[in-house]
C-alpha positions in Angstrom: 25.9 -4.2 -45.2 27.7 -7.1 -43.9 28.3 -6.6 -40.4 26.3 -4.0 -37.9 29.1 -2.0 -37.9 29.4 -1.2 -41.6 25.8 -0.9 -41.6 23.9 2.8 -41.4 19.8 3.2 -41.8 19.8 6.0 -44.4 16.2 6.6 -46.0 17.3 9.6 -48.1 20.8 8.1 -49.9 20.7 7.6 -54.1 19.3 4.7 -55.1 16.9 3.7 -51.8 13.5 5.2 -53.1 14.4 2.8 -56.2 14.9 -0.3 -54.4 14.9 -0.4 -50.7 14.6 -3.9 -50.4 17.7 -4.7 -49.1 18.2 -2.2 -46.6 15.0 -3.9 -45.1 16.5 -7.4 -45.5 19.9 -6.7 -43.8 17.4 -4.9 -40.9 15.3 -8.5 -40.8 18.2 -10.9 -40.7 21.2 -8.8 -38.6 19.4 -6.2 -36.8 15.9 -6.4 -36.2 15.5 -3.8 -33.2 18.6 -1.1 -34.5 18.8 2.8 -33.4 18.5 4.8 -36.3 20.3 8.0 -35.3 19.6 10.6 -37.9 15.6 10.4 -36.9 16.4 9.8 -33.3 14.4 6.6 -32.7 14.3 2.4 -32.7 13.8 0.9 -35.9 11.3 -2.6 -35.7 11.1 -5.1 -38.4 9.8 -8.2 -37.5 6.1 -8.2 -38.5 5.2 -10.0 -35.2 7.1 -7.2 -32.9 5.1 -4.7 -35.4 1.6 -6.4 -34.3 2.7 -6.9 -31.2 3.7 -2.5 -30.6 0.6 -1.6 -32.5 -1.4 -3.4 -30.0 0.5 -2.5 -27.3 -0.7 0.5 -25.1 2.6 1.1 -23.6 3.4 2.4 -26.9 1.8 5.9 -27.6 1.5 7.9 -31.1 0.6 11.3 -28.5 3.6 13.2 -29.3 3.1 13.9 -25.7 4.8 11.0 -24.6 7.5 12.0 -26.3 10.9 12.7 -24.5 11.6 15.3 -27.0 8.5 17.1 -26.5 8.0 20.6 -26.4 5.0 22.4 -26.7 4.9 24.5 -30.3 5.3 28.2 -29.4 2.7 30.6 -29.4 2.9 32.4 -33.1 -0.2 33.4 -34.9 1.2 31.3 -38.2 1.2 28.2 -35.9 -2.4 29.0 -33.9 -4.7 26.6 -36.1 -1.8 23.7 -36.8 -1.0 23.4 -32.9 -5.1 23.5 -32.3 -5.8 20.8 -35.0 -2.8 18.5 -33.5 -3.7 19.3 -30.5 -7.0 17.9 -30.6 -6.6 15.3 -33.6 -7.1 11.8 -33.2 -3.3 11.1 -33.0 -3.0 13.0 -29.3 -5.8 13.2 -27.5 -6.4 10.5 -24.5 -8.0 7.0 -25.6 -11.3 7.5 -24.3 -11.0 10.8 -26.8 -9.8 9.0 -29.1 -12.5 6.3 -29.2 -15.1 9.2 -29.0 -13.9 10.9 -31.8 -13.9 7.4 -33.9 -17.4 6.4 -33.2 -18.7 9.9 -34.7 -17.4 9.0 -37.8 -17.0 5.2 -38.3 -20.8 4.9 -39.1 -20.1 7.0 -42.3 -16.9 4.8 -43.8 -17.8 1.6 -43.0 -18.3 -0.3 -46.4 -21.7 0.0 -46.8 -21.4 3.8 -46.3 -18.9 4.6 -49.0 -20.1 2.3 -51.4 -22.0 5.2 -53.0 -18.9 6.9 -54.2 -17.8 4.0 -56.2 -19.5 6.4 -59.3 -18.2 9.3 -58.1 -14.7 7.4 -58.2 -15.3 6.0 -61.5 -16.1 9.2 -63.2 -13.1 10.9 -61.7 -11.1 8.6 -63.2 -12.5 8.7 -66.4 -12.0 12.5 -66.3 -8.3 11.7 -65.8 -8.1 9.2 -68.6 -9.6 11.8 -70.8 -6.6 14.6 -69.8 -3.7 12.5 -70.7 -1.9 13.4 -73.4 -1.4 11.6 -76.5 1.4 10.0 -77.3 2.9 6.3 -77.4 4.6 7.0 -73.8 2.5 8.4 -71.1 3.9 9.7 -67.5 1.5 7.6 -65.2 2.4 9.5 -61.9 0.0 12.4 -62.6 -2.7 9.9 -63.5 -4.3 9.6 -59.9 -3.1 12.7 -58.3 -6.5 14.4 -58.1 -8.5 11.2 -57.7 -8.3 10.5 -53.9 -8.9 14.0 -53.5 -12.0 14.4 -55.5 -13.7 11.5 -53.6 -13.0 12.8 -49.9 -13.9 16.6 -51.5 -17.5 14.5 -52.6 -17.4 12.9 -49.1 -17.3 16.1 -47.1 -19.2 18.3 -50.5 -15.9 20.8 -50.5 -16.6 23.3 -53.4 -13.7 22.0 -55.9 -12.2 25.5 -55.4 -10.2 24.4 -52.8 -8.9 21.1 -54.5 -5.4 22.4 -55.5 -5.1 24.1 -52.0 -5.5 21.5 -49.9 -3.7 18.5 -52.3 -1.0 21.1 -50.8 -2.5 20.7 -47.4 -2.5 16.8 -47.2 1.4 16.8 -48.0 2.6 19.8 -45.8 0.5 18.0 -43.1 2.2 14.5 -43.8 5.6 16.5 -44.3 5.4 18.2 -40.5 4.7 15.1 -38.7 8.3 13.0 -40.4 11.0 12.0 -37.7 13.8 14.2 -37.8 12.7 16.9 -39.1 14.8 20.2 -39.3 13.6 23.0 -37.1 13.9 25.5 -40.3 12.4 22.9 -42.5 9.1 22.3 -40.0 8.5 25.9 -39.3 8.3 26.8 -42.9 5.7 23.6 -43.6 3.7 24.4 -40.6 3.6 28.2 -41.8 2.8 27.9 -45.3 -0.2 25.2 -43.6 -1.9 28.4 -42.4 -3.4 29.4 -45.6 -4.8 26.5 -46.0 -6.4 25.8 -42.4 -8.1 29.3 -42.7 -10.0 27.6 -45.6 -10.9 24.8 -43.7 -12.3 27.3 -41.3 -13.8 29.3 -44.5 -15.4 25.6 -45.5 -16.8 25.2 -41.8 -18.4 28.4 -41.7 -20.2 28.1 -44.9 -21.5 24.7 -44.1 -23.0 25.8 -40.4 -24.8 28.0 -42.4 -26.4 25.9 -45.2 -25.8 22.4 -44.0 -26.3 19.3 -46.2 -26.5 16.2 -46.3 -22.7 14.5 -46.0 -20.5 13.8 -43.4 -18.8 17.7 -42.6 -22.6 18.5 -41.9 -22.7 15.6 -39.6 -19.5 16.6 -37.9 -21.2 20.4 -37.4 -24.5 19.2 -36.2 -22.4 16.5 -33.7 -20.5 20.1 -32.3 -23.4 22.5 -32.5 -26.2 20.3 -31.5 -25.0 17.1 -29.5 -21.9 18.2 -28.2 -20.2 15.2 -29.4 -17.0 16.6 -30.1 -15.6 20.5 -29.6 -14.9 23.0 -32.3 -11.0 22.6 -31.8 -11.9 18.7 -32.4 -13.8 19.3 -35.3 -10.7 21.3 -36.8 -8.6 18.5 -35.9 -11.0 16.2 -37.6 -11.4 17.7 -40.6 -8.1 18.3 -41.2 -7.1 14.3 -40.7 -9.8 13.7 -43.1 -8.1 15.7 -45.7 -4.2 15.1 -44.9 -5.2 10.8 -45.0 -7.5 10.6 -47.3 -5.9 12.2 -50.2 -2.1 11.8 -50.5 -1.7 8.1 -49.2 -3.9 6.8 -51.9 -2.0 8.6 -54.4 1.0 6.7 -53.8 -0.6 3.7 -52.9 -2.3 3.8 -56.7 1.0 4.6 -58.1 2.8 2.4 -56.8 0.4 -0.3 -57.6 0.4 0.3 -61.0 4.0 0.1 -60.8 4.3 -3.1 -59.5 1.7 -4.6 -61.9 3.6 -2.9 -64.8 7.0 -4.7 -63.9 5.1 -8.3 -63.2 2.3 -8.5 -66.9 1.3 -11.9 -65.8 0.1 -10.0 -62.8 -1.4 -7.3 -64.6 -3.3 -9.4 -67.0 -4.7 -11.4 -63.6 -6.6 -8.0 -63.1 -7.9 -7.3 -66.6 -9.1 -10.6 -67.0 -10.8 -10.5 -63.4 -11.6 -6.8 -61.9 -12.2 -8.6 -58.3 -8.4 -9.0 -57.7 -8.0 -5.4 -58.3 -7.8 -4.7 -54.7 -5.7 -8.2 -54.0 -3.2 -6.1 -56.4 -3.5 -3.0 -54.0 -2.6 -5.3 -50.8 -0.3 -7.3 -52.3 1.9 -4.1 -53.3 1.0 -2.2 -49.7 2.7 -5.8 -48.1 5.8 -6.1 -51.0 6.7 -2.3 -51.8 5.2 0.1 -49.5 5.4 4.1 -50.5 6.3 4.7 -46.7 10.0 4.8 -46.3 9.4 4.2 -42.5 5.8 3.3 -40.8 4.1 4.9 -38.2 5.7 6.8 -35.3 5.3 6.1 -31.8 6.6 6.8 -28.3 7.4 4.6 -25.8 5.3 5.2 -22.2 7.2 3.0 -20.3 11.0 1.6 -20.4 10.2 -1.4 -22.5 12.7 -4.3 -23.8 12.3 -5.7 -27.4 14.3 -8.8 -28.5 16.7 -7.8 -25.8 17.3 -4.1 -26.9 16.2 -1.4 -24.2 14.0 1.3 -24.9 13.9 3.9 -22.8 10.6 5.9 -21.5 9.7 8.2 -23.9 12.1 7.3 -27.1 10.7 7.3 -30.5 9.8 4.2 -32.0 9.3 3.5 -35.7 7.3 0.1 -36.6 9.0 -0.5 -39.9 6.0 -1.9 -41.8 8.1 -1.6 -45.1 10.2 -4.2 -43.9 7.7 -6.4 -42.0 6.0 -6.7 -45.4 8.9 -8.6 -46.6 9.2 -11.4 -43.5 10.0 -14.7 -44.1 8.8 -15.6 -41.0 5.7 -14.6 -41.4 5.5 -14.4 -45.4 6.3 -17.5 -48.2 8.4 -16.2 -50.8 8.4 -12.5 -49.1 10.7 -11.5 -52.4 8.2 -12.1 -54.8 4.9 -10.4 -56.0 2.0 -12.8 -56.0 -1.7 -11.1 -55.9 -3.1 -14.5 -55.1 -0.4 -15.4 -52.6 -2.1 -18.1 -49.6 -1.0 -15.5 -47.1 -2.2 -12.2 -48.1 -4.7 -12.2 -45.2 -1.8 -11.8 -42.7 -0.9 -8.2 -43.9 -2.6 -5.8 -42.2 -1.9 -3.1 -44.4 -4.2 -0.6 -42.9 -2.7 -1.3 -38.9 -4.4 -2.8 -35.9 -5.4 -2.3 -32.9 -7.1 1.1 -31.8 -5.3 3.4 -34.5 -6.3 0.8 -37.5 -6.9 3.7 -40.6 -10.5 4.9 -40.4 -10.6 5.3 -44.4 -9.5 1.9 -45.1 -12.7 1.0 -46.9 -12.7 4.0 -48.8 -8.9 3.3 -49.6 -10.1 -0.5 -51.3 -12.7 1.3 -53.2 -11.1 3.3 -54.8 -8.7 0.4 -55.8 -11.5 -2.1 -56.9 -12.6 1.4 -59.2 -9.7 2.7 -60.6 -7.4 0.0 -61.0 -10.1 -1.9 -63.2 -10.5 1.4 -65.3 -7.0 2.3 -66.0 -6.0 -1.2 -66.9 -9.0 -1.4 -69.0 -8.8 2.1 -70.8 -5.9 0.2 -73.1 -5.4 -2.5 -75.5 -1.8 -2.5 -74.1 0.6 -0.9 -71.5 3.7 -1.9 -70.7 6.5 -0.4 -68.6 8.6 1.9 -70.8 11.0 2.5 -68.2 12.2 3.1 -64.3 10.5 5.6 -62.4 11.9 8.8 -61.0 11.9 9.5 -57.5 11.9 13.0 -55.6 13.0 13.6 -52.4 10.5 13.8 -49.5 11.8 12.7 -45.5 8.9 10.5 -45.3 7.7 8.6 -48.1 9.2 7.6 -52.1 7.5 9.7 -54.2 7.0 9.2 -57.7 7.5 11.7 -60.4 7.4 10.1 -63.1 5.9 6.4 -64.2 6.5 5.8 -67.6 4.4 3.6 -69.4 4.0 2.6 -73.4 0.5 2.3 -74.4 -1.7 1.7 -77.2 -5.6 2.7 -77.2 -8.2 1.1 -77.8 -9.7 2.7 -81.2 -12.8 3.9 -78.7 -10.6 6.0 -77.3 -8.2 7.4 -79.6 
């Protein structure tokens, strides 16, 4: 990686889910604006420039104002997945957008999901209970269901479709990754079908015996004050699902992870549950499960740091490597849950797009983090994690971790 020449962005070679660290480093110092041509878009890592894009309404996340856009094609497999994106937060015009947002922001702020702090804790519990026994325990099926559960209690899903739409979340994730093969999109966005008639299944059952959580709200808002249309809702609903499930997962994993390779860490958050969600931030700025950031599209010809970008190219705000700026970041190589500058990551984004389940996200970190590290007298990291492919983020198959219970829970 020595000269720009030698050097080639590749997200799916051996050894990058592992450590990709410095792949982001050579980006930072040589080539902080470089072309990535396998996904067919400009790669940012300066944290500044990253701020400075998200804020930045040239710069669109409407697949719209894509170059390479093409409407999907009319197929009866495709029908709901083009209606959902269609109407979804992600492409629909600002003042849409903004609409859409204020129907549901009064139901995560902090105060609102604070009630599923026990719903969190129990799921966890449940979790604890289903490991197996044994002196080393995979960790990476720990928190699969967890994130799930809690956005299943937030919308009251029947748990019948928990399995089904854990599938959902990642085909949903999967469909939207720079790149993508034709062959490979086509058979996520068809096997999506399935799961979006449940969605519909879920809908219909609520309008008629409505409740009292926030899918209800969402009907009543479409049936009643014409807040938002049915193909919104769909759209809604199903961004509800896809964010709020399989992006905590990792994020859990991989902060257990991170606190498992630094113990002084780790015992920082046994001896004081309030940094558990320092621990979540801290790993979100240092090792981030995303292999890339969000995707954008330029709507105007734009120069960055001298490099031209064209109306309509794709641009990819590498928060991975942001997270490890020393310009912005003391010591950006090491992980410190009480680090000075912690505040300056904004981990969840800015600007108009900044995660609507971002409190929910930290909840569940102040909950489960606690637990897990609790549930033990010990744990300790009984070896290096195994990665399996995915285009978009380092997913982890296995976490495993030596442990000895505490006699209550042998």
């Amino acid at each position: 990686m020595s000269t720009a020449t030698q050097f080639v962005f590749d997200p799916y070679s051996p050894g990058f889910d592992a450590d990709p660290a410095p792949t982001y480093r050579y980006l930072l110092e040589h080539e902080p604006v470089y072309y990535w041509q396998q996904g067919g878009g400009y790669l940012v890592s300066k944290y500044r420039d990253i701020l400075a894009i998200l804020r930045d309404p040239r710069f669109s996340r409407s697949l719209r104002d894509s170059r390479h856009y093409r409407p999907l094609p009319d197929i009866p497999e495709y029908h709901d997945y083009k209606v959902a994106l269609e109407n979804g937060l992600q492409m629909v015009s600002p003042a849409d957008h903004m609409r859409q947002r204020r129907l549901l922001n009064p139901a995560l702020t902090p105060k609102a999901v604070d009630w599923l702090r026990e719903e969190t804790r129990a799921r966890t519990l449940e979790a604890l209970a289903r490991l197996p026994d044994g002196e080393v325990i995979n960790f990476a099926p720990l928190v699969e269901l967890i994130p799930l559960q809690v956005i299943r209690r937030l919308l009251a899903i029947p748990a019948e479709y928990e399995d089904g739409f854990l599938q959902f979340a990642r085909g949903t994730l999967e469909s939207i990754t720079p790149g993508l093969e034709p062959a490979r999109f086509d058979a996520v966005v068809r096997g999506l079908a399935p799961h979006f008639t449940e969605i519909r299944r879920v809908i219909a059952a609520r309008r008629e015996v409505p409740g009292d959580d926030l899918l209800s709200a969402m009907i009543h808002a479409t049936d009643e004050g014409a807040r938002i249309s049915e193909d919104e809702l769909l759209g809604l609903v199903a961004t509800l699902i896809a964010a709020g499930s399989d992006t905590t997962v990792h994020t859990l994993r991989f902060t257990l992870l991170n606190l498992l390779r630094h113990p002084e860490q780790l015992e920082l958050v046994r001896r004081d549950p309030s940094l558990a969600r320092a621990a979540m931030e801290e790993t979100l700025r240092y090792d981030l499960f995303s292999k890339l950031g969000a995707v954008l599209y330029a709507r105007e010809d734009v120069e960055i740091r001298g490099v031209k970008i064209e109306k309509g190219a794709t641009v990819l705000p590498l928060t991975p490597a942001g997270g490890r700026d020393p310009e912005v970041f003391a010591r950006p190589d090491e992980f410190d849950i009480r680090r000075a500058d912690l505040p300056e990551a904004h981990n969840f984004g800015v600007g108009p797009h900044t995660c609507l389940g971002v409190h929910l996200a930290r909840l569940e970190a102040e909950v489960v983090l606690p637990i897990v590290l609790g549930y033990f007298e010990e744990l300790s990291l009984a070896g290096e994690p195994r990665f399996q492919p995915h285009p978009f983020f380092r997913v982890m198959a296995e976490l495993p971790v030596r442990v000895r219970r505490r006699a209550a829970a042998s």
